[in-house]
N, C-alpha and C positions, 0 to 999 in steps of 0.2 A: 379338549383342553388338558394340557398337562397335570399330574396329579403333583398339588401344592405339597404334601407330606412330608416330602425329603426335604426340602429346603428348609422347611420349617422346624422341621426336625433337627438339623444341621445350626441352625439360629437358636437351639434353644439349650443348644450345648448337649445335647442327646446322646448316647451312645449307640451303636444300630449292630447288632448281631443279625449276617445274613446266612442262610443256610443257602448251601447252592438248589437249585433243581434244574430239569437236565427231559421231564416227560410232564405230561399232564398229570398223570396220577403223583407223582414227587411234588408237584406243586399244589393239588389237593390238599394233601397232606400236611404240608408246609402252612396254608395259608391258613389255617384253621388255627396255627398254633400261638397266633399273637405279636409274632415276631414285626419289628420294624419296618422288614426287610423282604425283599428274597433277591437272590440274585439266580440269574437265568445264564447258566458255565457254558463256555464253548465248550469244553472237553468235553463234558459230559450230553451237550445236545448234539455235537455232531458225532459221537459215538453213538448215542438212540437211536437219532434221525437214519445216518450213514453206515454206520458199523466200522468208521475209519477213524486212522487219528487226529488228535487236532494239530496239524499241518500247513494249512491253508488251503484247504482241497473243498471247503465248505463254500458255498456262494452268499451273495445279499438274498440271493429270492430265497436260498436254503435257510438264512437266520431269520429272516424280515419275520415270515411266515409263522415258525416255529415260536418266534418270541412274542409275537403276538397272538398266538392263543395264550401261552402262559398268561399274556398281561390280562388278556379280555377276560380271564376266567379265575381271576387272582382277586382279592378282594385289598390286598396289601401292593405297595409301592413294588415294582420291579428296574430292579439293577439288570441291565441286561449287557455282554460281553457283544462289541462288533467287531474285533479283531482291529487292523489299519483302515475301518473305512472301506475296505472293498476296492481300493486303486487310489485314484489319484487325488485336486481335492475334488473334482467336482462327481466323484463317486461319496466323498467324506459328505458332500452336501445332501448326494440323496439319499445317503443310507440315514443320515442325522433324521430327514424328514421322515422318510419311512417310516423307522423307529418311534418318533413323537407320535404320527396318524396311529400307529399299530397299538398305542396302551404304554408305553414304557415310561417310566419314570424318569430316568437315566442311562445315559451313553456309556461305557466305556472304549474308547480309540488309545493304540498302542503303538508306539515307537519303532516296531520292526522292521525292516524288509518284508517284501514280499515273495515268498510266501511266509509268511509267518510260523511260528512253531507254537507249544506250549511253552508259558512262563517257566514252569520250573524240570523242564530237558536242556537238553547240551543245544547248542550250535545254533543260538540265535544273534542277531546281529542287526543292528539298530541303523534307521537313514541319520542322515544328517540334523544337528538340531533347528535349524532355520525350517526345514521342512516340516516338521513336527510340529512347529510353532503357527505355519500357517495351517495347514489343517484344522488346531484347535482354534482359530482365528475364524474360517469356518463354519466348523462345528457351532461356535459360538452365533455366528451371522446368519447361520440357515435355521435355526429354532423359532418356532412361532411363537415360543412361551418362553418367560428367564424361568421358571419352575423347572423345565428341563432340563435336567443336570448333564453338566458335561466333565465325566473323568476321564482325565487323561493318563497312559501310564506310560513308563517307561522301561524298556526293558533292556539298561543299558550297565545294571551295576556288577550283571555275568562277566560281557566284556571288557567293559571300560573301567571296572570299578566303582566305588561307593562315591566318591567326590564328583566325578560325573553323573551320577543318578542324582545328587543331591544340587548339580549345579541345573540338571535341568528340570526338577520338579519345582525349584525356583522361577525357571523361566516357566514353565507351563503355567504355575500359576500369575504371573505379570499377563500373558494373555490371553487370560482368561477363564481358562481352567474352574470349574466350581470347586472339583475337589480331585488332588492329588494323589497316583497310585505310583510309588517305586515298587518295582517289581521283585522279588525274592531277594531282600538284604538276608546276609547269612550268619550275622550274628544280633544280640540285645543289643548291645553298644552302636550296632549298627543303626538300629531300630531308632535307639535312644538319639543318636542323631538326626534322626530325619526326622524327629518330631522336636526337635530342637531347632531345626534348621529350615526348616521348610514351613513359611507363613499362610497356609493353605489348611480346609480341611484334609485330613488326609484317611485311605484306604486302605488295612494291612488283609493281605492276601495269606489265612490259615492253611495250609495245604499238608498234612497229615502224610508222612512221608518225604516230603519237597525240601527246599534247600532254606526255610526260613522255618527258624524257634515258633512255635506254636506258644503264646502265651496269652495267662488270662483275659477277662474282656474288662476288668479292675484295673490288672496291669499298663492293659494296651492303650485306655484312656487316660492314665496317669501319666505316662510319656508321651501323649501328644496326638493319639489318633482320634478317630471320629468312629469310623466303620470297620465290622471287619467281614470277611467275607469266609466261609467253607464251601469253596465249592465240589468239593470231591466226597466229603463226609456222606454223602447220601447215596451217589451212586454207588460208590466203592459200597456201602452196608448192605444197596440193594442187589450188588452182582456177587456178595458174600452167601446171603440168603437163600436166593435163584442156585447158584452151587451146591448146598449144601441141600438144597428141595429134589434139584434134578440126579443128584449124585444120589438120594436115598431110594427116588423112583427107580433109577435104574438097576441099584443091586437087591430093590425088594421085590422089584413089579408091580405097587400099589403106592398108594400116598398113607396107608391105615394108622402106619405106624410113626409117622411125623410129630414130634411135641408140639402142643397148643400153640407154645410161642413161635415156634418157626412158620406161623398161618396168622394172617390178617383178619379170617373169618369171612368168610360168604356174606354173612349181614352186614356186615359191618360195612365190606365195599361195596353191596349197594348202597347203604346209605350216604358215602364217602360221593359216590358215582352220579346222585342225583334220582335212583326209582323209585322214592318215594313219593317223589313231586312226579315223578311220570305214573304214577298207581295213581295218587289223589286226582290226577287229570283225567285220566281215565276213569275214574266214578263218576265224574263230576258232570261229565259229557258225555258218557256212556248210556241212558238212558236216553237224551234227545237222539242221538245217531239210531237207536233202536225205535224210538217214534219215527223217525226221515224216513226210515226201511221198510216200518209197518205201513206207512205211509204210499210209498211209491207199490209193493205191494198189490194193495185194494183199488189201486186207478185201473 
């Protein structure tokens, strides 16, 4: 069954700060901390998963898979990225189910071509809006649950301009749409308009570096959004760290001299990982295994 959370969240006029995560340990992490949210980035899972960009070179069984461990082992609602559905619609249909069976809370499907790019690089370039519309039409018809959210994004305001992102996050919401993602507006005023204009909840995409103002989550609900989303803030921090770890190994020969904070702590990611509950298990049942033994043994 779909997790009610978002919706309900959504209905009660809520604000949802989501951090991206991208591995299981980022989602750990994550899920501990309270957050509304998480959102589960293409970029950064099919960089983990693959080691490539996000291009379109990732598959349905590549995300299905990966996003659903996130969701199985998350305690919090996951937003999870699908790119276009994976082809045509009746790919948008299986991937929608997948997705629902695998734990996710919510869809996002995106306006591009195939192969798709990342939101906030050059030279992406959007299907037709009739297309797009069935899809979410779709989307919408293949869920077992209404709790299953379906955003829809558009990544059409590169090319076409802001008036076309906003004429069709219009239409995406008339069908159907739960909640609405224009994809990298490049300025406030832009912003300011799409929460003006667009009668939908809406998604603003934080991406630190990228082609859209980074603003408060104060702000961003006072002009009209609902959600926002970091999907890069964690990887981009964790392949900062990873740098700066491996860079020290290799001009010292030892880890000795690493500051505190540049370490997680050994204890700390067992307990993050789960071996406590594997140590408690093993007392627990470690004495009868060694009756079985004595047992077989003396026959």
């Amino acid at each position: 069954m779909a997790d009610a959370r978002l919706r309900a969240a959504l209905g009660r006029g809520d604000f949802l700060v989501a951090p991206g995560v991208f591995d299981m340990i980022s989602a750990k992490v994550a899920d501990g901390m309270g957050f509304g949210a998480l959102y589960a980035t293409g970029f950064g899972t099919v960089a983990s998963h693959l080691g490539l960009a996000d291009v379109g070179l990732a598959t349905y069984s590549d995300m299905v898979s990966r996003m659903g461990q996130i969701a199985r082992a998350s305690t919090t609602p996951v937003i999870a990225d699908a790119d276009t559905g994976y082809g045509g619609l009746l790919n948008v249909r299986h991937t929608v189910r997948g997705y629902e069976a695998a734990g996710i809370a919510a869809i996002q499907i995106e306006d591009q071509e195939s192969p798709k790019k990342c939101g906030h690089t050059p030279g992406r370039r959007v299907i037709p809006v009739g297309e797009m519309l069935l899809k979410i039409e779709v989307a919408v018809a293949a869920r077992a649950s209404a709790d299953f959210l379906v955003v829809a994004r558009t990544d059409s305001r590169t090319a076409l301009g802001i008036d076309e992102a906003i004429r069709r996050g219009k239409l995406f919401a008339k069908a159907g749409a739960d909640v609405v993602f224009v994809e990298s507006p490049e300025t406030e005023d832009e912003m300011m308009r799409i929460g003006q204009e667009i009668d939908a909840p809406l998604l603003a995409n934080m991406v630190e570096g990228g082609r859209t103002p980074i603003l408060p989550a104060a702000r961003l609900k006072a002009i009209g959004y609902d959600i926002a989303i970091y999907p890069a803030v964690g990887f981009m921090a964790a392949t900062a760290a990873l740098e700066r770890a491996y860079t020290h190994l290799r001009k010292h020969g030892d880890s000795t001299g690493l500051p505190a904070t540049e370490s997680y702590g050994f204890t700390r990611m067992c307990e993050l990982m789960g071996f406590p509950d594997a140590w408690a298990f093993d007392l627990t049942w470690a004495a009868r295994a060694e009756e079985i033994r004595a047992e077989e043994i003396l026959k």
